[in-house]
SEGUMI-947929 format. One line per 10 residues: number of its first residue (from 1); their letters; for each residue x, y, z of C-alpha. Coordinates in steps of 0.02 Angstrom, whole numbers. Example, Ala and Ser with C-alpha at 12.3 -4.5 7.8 and 13.67 -1.06 7.14 Angstrom:
! residues 2
1) as) 615,-225,390; 684,-53,357
//
This chain:
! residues 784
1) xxxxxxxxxx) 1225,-451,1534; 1090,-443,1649; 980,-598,1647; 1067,-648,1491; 963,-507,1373; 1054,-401,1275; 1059,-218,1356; 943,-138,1213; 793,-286,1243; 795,-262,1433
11) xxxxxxxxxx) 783,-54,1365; 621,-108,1290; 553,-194,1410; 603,-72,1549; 498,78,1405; 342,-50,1391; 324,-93,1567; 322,92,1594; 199,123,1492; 64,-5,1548
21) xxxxxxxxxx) 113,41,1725; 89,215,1676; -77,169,1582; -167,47,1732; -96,182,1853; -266,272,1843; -182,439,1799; -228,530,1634; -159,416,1497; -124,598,1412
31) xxxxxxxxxx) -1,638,1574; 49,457,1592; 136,429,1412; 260,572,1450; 280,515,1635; 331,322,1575; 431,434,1468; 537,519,1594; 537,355,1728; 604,237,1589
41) xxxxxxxxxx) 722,346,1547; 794,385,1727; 791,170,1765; 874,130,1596; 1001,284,1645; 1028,209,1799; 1059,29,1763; 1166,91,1624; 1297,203,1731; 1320,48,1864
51) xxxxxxxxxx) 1370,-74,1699; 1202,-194,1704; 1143,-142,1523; 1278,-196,1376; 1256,-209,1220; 1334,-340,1098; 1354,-232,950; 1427,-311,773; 1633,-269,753; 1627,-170,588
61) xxxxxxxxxx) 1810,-211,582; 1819,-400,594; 1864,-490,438; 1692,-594,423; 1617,-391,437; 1735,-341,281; 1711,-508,188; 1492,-500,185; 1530,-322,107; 1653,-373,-11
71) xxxxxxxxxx) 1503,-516,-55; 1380,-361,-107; 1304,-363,52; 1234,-193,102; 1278,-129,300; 1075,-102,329; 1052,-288,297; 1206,-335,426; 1128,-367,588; 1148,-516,712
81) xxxxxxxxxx) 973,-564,682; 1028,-615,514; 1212,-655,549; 1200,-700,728; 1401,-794,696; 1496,-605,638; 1594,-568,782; 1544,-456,944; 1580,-320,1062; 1524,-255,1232
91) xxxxxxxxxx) 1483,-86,1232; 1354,23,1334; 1195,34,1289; 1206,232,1309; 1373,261,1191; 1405,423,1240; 1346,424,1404; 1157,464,1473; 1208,638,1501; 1224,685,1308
101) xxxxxxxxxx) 1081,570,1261; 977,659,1380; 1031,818,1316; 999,749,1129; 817,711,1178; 780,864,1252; 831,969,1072; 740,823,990; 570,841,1094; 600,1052,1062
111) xxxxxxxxxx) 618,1022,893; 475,904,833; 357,999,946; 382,1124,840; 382,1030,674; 209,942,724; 126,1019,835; 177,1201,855; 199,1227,686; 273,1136,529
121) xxxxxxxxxx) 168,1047,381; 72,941,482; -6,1077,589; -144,1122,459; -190,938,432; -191,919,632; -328,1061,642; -447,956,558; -450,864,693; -523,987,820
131) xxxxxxxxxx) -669,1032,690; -715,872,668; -707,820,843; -833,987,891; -931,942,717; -961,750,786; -1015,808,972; -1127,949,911; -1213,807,799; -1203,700,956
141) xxxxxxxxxx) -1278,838,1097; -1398,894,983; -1514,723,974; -1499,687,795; -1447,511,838; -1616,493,905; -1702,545,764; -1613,423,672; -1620,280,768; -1790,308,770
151) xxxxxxxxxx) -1842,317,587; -1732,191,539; -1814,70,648; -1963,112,572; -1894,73,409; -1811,-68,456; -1915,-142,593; -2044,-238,483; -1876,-360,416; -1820,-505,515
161) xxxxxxxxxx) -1654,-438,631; -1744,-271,563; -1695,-164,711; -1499,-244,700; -1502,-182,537; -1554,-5,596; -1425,-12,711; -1278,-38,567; -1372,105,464; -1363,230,609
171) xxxxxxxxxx) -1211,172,679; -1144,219,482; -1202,369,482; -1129,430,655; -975,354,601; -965,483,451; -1020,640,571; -937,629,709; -789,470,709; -767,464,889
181) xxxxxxxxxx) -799,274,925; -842,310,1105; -952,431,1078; -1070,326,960; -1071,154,1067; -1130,241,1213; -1262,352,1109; -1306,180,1031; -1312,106,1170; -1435,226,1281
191) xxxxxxxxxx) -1555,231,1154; -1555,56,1066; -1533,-68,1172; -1668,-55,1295; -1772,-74,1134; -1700,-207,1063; -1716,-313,1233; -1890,-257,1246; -1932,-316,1073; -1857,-476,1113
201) xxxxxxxxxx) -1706,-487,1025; -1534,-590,1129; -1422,-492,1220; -1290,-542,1130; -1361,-495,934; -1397,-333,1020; -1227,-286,1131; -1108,-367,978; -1203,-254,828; -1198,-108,940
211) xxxxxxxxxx) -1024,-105,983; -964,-191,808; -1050,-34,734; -989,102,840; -817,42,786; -828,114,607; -793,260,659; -608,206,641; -622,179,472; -782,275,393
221) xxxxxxxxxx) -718,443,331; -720,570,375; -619,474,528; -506,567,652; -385,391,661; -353,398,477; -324,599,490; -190,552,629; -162,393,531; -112,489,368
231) xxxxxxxxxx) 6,642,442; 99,497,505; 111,382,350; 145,525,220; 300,578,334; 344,392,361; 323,339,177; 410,492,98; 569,443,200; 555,272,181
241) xxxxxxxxxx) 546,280,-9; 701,406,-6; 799,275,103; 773,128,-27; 787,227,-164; 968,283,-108; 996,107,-64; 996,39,-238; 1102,164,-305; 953,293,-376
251) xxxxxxxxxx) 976,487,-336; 787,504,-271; 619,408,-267; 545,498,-395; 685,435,-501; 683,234,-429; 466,214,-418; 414,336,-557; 284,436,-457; 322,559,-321
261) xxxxxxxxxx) 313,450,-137; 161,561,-95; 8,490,-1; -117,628,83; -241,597,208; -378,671,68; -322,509,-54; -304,386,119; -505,479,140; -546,410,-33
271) xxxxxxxxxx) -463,236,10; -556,209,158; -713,228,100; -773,64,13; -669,-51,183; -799,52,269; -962,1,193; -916,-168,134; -879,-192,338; -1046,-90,378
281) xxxxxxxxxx) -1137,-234,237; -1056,-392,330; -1137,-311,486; -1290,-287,419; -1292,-473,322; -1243,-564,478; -1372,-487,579; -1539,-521,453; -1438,-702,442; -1439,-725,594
291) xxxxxxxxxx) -1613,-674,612; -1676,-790,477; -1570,-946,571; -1644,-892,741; -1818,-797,718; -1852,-789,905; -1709,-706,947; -1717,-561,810; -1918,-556,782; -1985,-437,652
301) xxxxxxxxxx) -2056,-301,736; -2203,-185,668; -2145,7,727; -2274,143,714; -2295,188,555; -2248,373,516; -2418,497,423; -2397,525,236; -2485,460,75; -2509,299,46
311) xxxxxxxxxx) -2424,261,-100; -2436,116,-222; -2305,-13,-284; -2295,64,-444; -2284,238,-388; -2166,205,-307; -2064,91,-438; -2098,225,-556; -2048,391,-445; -1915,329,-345
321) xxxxxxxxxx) -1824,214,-455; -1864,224,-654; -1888,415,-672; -1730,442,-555; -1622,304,-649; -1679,385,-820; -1604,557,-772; -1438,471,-686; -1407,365,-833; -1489,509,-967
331) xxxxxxxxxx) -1353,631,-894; -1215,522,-918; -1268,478,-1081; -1270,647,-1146; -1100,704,-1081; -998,547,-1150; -1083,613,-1340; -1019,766,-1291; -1202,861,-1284; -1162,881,-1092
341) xxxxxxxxxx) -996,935,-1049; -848,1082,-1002; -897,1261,-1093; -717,1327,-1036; -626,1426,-1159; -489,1466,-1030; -313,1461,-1139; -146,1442,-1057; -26,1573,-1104; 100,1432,-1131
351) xxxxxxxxxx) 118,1274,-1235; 105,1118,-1170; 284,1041,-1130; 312,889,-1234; 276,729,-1149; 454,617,-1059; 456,467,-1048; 358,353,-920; 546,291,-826; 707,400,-811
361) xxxxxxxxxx) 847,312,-902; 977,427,-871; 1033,314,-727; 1180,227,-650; 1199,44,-696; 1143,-10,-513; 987,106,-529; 947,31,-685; 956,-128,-622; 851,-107,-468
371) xxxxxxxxxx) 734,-22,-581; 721,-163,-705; 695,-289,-550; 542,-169,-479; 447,-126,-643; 503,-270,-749; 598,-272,-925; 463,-228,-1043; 421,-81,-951; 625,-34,-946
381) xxxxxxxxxx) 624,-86,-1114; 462,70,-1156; 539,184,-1074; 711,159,-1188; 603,154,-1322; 514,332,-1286; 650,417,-1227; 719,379,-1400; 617,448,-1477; 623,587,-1382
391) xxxxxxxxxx) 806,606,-1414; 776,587,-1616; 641,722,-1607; 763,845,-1527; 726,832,-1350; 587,858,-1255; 490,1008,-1327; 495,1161,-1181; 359,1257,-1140; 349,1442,-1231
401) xxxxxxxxxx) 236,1583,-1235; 94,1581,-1352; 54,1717,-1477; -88,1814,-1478; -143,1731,-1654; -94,1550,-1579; -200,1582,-1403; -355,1672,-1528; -333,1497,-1645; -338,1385,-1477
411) xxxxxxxxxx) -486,1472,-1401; -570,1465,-1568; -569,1278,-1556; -632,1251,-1377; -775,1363,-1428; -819,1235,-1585; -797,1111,-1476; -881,1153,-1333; -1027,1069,-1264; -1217,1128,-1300
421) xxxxxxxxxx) -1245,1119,-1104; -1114,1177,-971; -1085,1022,-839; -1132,1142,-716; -1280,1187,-774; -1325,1005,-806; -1302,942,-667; -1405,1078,-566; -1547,1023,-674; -1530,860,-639
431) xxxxxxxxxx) -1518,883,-454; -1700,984,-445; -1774,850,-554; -1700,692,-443; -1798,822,-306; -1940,838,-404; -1991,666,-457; -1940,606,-281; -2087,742,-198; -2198,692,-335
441) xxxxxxxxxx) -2189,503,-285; -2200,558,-98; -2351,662,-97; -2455,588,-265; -2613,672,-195; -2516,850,-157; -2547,984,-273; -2441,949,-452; -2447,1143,-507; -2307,1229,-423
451) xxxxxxxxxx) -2202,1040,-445; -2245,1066,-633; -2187,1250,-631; -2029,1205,-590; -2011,1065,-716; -2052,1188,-859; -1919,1314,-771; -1818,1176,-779; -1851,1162,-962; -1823,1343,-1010
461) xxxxxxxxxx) -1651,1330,-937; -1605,1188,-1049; -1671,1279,-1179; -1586,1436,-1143; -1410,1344,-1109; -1407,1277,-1294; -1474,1423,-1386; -1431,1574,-1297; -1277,1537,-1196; -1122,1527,-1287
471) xxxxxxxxxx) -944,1492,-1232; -899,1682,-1201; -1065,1720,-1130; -995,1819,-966; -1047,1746,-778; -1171,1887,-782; -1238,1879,-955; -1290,1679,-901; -1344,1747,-724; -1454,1863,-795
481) xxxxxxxxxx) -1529,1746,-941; -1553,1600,-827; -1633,1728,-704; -1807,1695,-730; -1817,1533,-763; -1712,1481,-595; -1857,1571,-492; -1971,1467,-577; -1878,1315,-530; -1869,1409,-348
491) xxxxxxxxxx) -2044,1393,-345; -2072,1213,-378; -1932,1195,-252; -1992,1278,-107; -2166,1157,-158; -2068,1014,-167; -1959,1024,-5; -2148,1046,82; -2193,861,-14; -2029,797,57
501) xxxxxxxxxx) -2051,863,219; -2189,752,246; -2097,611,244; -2003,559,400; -1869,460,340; -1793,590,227; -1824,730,333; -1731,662,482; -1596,583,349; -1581,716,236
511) xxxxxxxxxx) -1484,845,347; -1359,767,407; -1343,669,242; -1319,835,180; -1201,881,277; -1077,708,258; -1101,733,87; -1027,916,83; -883,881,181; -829,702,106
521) xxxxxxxxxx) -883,756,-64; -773,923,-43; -637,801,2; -655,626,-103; -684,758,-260; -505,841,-233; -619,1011,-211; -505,1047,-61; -411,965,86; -465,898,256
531) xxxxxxxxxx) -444,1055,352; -568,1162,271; -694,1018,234; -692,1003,401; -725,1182,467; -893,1178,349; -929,1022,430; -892,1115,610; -1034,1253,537; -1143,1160,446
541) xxxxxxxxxx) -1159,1035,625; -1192,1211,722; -1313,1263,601; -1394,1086,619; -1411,1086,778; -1474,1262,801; -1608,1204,695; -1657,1060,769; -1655,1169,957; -1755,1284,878
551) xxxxxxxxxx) -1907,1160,825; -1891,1088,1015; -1930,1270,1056; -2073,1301,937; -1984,1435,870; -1941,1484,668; -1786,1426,611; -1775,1538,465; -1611,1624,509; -1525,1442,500
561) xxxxxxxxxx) -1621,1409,330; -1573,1569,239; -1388,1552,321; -1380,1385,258; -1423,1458,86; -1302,1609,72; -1165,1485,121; -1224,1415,-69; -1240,1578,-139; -1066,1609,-90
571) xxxxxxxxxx) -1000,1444,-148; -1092,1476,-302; -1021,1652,-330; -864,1608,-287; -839,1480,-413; -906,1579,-564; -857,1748,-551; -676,1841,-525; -686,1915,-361; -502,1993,-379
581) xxxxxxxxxx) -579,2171,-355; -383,2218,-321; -352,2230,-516; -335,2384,-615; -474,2341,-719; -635,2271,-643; -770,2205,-730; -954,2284,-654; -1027,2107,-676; -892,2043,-557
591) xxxxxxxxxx) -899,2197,-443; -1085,2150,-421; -1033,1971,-388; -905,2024,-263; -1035,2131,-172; -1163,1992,-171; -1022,1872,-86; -969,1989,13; -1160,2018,94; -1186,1792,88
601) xxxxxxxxxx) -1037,1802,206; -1084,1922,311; -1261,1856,322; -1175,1666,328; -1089,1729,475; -1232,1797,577; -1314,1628,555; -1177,1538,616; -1152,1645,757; -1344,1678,785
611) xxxxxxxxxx) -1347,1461,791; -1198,1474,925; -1318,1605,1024; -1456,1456,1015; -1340,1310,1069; -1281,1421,1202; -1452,1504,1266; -1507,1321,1268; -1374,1244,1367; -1291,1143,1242
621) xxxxxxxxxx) -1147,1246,1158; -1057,1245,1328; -1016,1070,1347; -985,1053,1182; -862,1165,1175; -804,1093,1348; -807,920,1233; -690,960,1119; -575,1046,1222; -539,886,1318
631) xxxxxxxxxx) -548,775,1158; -424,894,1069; -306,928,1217; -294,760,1261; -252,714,1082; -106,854,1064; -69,801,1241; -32,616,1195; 75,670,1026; 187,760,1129
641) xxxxxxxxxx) 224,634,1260; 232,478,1126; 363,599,1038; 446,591,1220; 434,409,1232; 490,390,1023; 645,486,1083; 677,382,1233; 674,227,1111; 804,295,991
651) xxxxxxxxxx) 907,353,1121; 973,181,1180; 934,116,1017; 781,16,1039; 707,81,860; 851,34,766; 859,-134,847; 670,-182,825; 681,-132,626; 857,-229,617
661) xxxxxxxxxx) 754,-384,691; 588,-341,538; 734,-333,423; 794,-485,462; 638,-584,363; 674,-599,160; 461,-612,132; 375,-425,156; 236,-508,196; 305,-587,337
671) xxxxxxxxxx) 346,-418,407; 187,-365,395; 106,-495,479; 199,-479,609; 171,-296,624; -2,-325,616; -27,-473,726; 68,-345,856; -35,-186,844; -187,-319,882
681) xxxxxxxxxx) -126,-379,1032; -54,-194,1081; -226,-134,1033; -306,-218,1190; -215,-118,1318; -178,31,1203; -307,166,1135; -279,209,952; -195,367,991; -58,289,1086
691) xxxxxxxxxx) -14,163,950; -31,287,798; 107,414,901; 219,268,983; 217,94,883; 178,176,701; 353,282,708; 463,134,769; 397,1,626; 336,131,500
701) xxxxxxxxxx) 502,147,403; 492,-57,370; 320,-79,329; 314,89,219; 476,45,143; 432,-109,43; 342,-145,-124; 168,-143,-27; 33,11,-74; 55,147,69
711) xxxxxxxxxx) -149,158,65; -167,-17,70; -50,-23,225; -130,114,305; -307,78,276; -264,-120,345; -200,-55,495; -345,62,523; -459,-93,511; -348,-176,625
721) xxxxxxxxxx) -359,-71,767; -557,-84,737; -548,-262,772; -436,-227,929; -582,-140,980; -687,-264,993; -605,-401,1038; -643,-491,1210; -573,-467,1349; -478,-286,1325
731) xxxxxxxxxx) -570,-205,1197; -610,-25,1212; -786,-32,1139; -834,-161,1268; -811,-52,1409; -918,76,1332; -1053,-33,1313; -1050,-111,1487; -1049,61,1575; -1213,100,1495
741) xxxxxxxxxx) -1293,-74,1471; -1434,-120,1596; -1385,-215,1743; -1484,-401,1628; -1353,-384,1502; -1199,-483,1581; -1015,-461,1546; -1044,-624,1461; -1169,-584,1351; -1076,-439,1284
751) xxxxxxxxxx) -915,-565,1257; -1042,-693,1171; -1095,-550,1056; -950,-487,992; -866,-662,948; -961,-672,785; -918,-491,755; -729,-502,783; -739,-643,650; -809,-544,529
761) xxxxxxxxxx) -675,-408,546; -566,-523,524; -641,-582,358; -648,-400,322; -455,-415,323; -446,-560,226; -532,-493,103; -432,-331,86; -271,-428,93; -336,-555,-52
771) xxxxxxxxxx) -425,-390,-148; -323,-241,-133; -429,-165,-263; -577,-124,-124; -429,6,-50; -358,65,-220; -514,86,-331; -570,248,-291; -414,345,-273; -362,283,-431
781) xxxx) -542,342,-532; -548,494,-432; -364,527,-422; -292,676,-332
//
């Protein structure tokens, strides 16, 4: 044995020190992942062919091997970590020889090129990446982060630690358009940090809140590490779930946990989203308490105040909070007394099958028991109880075709008890009045008329739901009822988006709030998955930005508006008429609708591609595109070399013998901190991508195999590799932020300033390990 290590931990170490040669090297950490790949593999080969790397493997066939089985002990939990007496044998690390593991890697590396990045399932979640990538550096070429950090400073700037606070906002914000943390330090950094200095606020309060916020990223959705994140951890806690449910004696997991082992990166989406603000409101609260302990250092400072009405306290209590709160609360009122609510009369041609029971109980007696141990006796004991019943009533009841008197009876009931207003249509009218009172409260001394107009179209279409429009009333019956009322609501709009243009705060926020909104709300509300939420995103951020290039110019963005608007139309359309025009029989209400889509698309189109004209004529589509070429490559570049270096690993063994050594602890939670307390320290030499692809796939199976939540695991790594970020002396984000601070701001200074920040993350841990709740909450009221 050379230097007394086992063959398989002088493997590892040969693979590591590879890597972070490969990684200070200078070259292309992209090119240097499959390089450490190939050398590691060739020194390991080596050592191995002249005898230096053995192996002490456990003899299967000794009698103290044979008696720990006979004792119920399963072979998976063997291992010399655990029973470091059983007796040993010398073998090489490579069994077979380096020539046949080499040729075993090579198929490998063909094959899951193919399965995750050629093709396979994954491939359609990995696209989102590339649109979300070009939808974050359009946002961030185009100059809206100046417009932000800008108006929130003027909002903010008045508070003590006001423009730290601005800084968390923004820093938010750019998280949820474009999740590249690189991108938004340095952005953050160019533009708000000279004026925090020159406002007198500490170096430090200024470098930690910049770089502390241009970490969420990481975590705010939509985030590119929990898209990478999430292909990886459904894969990992599918199989993992599989393995222990086969381990217990069960024939699947469905069977052993009573759900399908599913997690998607849409629900690990949902799951990140309160980590991310309650981290973005411990930002925020350190910096105004910090400012409040140390006024000199964080002054209040008065920013020029944007034109506009004035408008008085109770205006604005009664505009921008009563009126609004009224209509939330009046909404959801109405629809849980059923006045607001689904219209639908849509039947299934089928019955319902009868419900089974919550637990599978046709089991073997070792299933049973490891099913009892996981979900308890009383819940064994319901499930006995229901599938009892079951069995007394026959079985459970199959699903059969309906007859045309039993579907006529059924849609005869939804239409008595149906709603008096749609949900759709109630929720339109409460978005134009949230719009109106808002304008009203904005501009009090503007002209009320055409704002009035539309509150009377408003009105009308109320009116006209609940007496006119009835359950069967066709898409374009309702179209054509709710016709003239809609352009008088049109009309108050097109009033009140001149109100709220005046202000500058919503419109420099309101955009790209827009925008966040579509894409996480497409997402978070199960509307659709990642992929094409992000490809609006990708248009919506051209449109954007075309916009906002047109203004600079002094030219009419009116293509962009109307584009913007026939996207809706076609959503809109879409959603509420058939537009199978295929069929034998063809409504003409529906072959209007199709033709009315089919022109939004074409004019959608022409926006989008008249807004790539813009960018390009301008000098700003180019390196955009140029951008996310690099960003992407790079990222498909590093997932096929870390699939190199995986295979390298399991080639000699090294994954099998780092999970034998997690297995080896009884407590879970043990594990896990350990896991965790390593992807920290590996996150200070290690970019994200690197430890998603390489570290993730070796200790994945353990960690996702357990009793632990998969989103709770994956969302507490996520905020792990935040903190690694940050933390002094390694951390990614602090390299950012010294290549664009000003030459006053020390090394030092930046250290100082993150400290307080690092803690917090920490705490942010803390509290998701003590409340998993923050992680679970919304995927469980949204659900899937």
């Amino acid at each position: 044995m050379l230097f007394g290590l086992d063959g398989v931990e002088i493997g590892l170490i040969i693979v590591f020190l590879s890597l972070f040669a490969g990684i200070l090297s200078g070259f292309p950490v992209a090119f240097a992942i499959g390089g450490s790949a190939v050398i590691s593999f060739a020194i390991i080969a080596v050592l191995d062919s002249a005898g230096l790397l053995i192996h002490q493997a456990i003899d299967k066939g000794s009698a103290e091997y044979a008696g720990l089985i006979a004792e119920g002990v399963r072979a998976d939990a063997i291992s010399i970590f655990r029973f470091p007496d059983l007796p040993r044998f010398s073998e090489p690390v490579f069994v077979s020889g380096w020539e046949t593991a080499l040729d075993r890697n090579v198929s490998f590396i063909v094959n899951r090129m193919n399965e995750r990045v050629l093709a396979g399932q994954s491939i359609e979640t990995l696209l989102a990446v590339v649109m979300f990538v070009l939808m974050g550096i359009t946002l961030e070429r185009s100059k809206i982060a100046d417009d932000l950090l800008r108006t929130m400073a003027r909002v903010f700037g008045p508070l003590p630690g006001g423009l730290a606070v601005s800084v968390v906002v923004v820093g938010a914000f750019l998280a949820a358009s474009t999740g590249i943390v690189g991108a938004t330090v340095v952005t953050m950094g160019l533009l708000s940090l000279p004026t925090m200095l020159k406002n007198g606020y500490s170096p430090e309060l200024s470098t930690g809140v910049i770089a502390a916020s241009g970490t969420l990223g990481q975590i705010i959705p939509p985030s590119i590490v929990i898209v990478l994140l999430g292909t990886l951890a459904g894969d990992l806690y599918s199989a993992a779930q599989e393995q222990r449910a086969s381990l217990v004696g069960c024939s699947d997991a469905l069977t052993y946990l009573g759900e399908p082992a599913v997690v998607s990166v849409g629900t690990l989406f949902q799951a990140a989203l309160l980590p991310g603000i309650l981290l973005a409101v411990l930002y925020a609260a350190y910096a105004f308490g910090y400012a409040l302990l140390n006024p000199s250092k964080a002054p209040a400072v008065e920013m020029t105040a944007s034109g506009g009405d004035v408008i008085t306290r109770n205006e604005g209590l009664t505009w921008f909070l009563a009126i609004p709160v009224v209509l939330i609360f009046g909404t959801i009122t109405l629809s849980n007394v059923n006045i607001v609510g689904n219209q639908s009369v849509i039947v299934d041609s089928f019955s319902d099958a009868g419900q089974t029971a919550s637990l599978r109980t046709n089991v073997s007696e070792d299933c049973a028991a490891a099913m009892i141990d996981l979900h308890g006796q009383d819940a064994w004991d319901t499930a006995i109880a229901e599938q009892a019943a079951i069995n007394e009533a026959g079985g459970v009841t199959e699903a059969r075709a309906l007859s045309d008197e039993e579907r006529a009876a059924l849609v005869e009931q939804k239409i008595e008890d149906a709603a008096p207003v749609g949900t759709g249509i109630a929720v339109t009218v409460l978005l134009f009045a949230l719009m109106f009172a808002v304008a009203r409260g904005i501009a009090p001394s503007a002209n009320r008329a055409p704002v009035l107009v539309g509150c009377v179209g408003l009105c009308l279409i109320l009116l006209i739901d609940i007496l006119l429009i009835k359950p069967v009333t066709s898409p374009g019956g309702t179209t054509l009822l709710l016709a003239l009322p809609m352009l008088l609501v049109l009309y108050g709009a097109r009033a009140a988006a001149g109100m709220l243009g005046q202000n500058e705060l919503l419109r420099v926020v309101f955009p790209p709030l827009v925008l966040i909104i579509a894409v996480l709300g497409s997402i978070l509300g199960g509307i659709t998955n990642p992929t094409p939420a992000a490809a609006l995103g990708a248009g919506g951020a051209i449109l954007l930005a075309a916009y906002r290039k047109l203004n600079d110019q002094g030219k009419s963005g009116w293509i962009v508006i109307y584009g913007t608007f026939a996207i809706v139309v076609l959503i809109l359309v879409g959603t509420n008429f058939d537009l199978r025009v295929n069929q034998e029989t063809v409504a003409f209400e529906n072959r209007i609708a199709f033709l009315v889509a089919f022109l939004s698309f074409l004019f959608a189109m022409f926006s989008i591609l008249y807004g790539c004209a813009v960018l390009w004529l301008g000098a700003v589509l180019s390196p955009v595109v140029r951008e996310t070429a690099k960003v992407t490559s790079m990222v498909f570049t590093i997932l096929i070399g870390s699939q190199l270096l995986n295979l390298v690993v399991i080639s000699f063994g090294g994954e099998h013998y780092i999970q034998q050594f997690l297995r080896s602890f009884d407590n879970e939670w043990t594990v896990f901190l350990i896991v965790m307390l390593v992807l920290f320290v590996l996150g200070f030499v290690l970019d994200f991508l690197e430890i998603i692809y390489i570290v993730i796939p070796i200790v994945g199976p353990v960690i996702y195999g357990g009793t632990m939540d998969p989103k709770w695991v994956t969302i507490m790594i996520a905020v792990n590799l935040q903190t690694s970020f940050l933390t002094p002396p390694f951390g990614f984000a602090l390299f950012y932020l010294r290549g664009v601070a000003p030459k006053e701001v020390t090394t030092g200074h930046i250290y100082r300033g993150v400290a307080p920040f690092v803690l917090i993350q920490v705490l942010g841990l803390g509290l998701l390990a003590l409340f998993p709740a923050v992680v679970t909450i919304v995927p469980n009221l949204i659900g899937n």
